[in-house]
N, C-alpha and C positions, 0 to 999 in steps of 0.2 A: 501500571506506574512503576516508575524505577526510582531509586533512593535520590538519583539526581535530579530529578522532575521538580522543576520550578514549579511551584504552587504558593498562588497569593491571592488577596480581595481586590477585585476591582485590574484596570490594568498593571496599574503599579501600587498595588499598596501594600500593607503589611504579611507579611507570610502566614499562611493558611495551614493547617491541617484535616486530615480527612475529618476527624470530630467535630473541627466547624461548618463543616456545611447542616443545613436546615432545611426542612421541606418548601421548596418555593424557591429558592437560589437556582438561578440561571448559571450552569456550569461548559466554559467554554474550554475545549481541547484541544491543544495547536500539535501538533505532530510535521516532523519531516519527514519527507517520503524519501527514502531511500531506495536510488536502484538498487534492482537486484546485481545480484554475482556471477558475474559472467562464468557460468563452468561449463564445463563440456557434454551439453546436453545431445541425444543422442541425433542420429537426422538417420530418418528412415528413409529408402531409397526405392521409389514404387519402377518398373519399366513400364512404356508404352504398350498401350492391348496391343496381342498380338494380331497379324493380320490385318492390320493398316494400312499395310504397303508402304508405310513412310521410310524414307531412307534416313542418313542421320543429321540432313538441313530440314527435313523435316518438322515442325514443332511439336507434332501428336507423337514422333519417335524420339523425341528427349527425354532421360529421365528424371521425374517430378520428385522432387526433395520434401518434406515434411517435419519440420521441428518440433519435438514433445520437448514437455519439460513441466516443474508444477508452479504453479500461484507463487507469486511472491510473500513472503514470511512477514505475519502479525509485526508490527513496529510499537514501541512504547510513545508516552505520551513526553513532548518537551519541555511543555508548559500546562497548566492547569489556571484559571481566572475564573473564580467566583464573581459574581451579580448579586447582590440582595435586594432587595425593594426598598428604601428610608422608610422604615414609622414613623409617625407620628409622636411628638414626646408625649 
């Protein structure tokens, strides 16, 4: 959670904090997915086995490109909506 994280009961109701949740409260987490950043991730550059005989309209003598890079990065949460069950008075 981040200090901005709307958190409240119900869709719209009054503002929550983590102390109010209860054992049994249905807790719903709306998060935006953010792309990732495009940076200059590396591209490894494999050649053709050798001994293919391919020339270079050939497709087995093209060289095959390979993109690393890691997982996209943990995102906080945007919104927080507690659920409780009504008791009974």
């Amino acid at each position: 959670m981040k200090p901005s994280t709307n958190m409240h009961m119900g869709t719209q109701g009054r503002v929550a904090l983590l102390t109010d949740l209860r054992r049994g409260d249905e807790v719903i987490i709306v998060m935006t997915e953010t792309p990732p950043v495009a940076a200059a991730a590396p591209t490894v550059v494999v050649p053709a086995p050798s001994g293919t005989g391919g020339s270079s309209t050939d497709p087995g003598a093209l060289p095959r490109a390979a993109v690393t890079g890691s997982p996209a990065e943990p995102s906080d949460a945007d919104e927080i909506m507690i659920f409780r069950e009504q008791q009974a008075p």
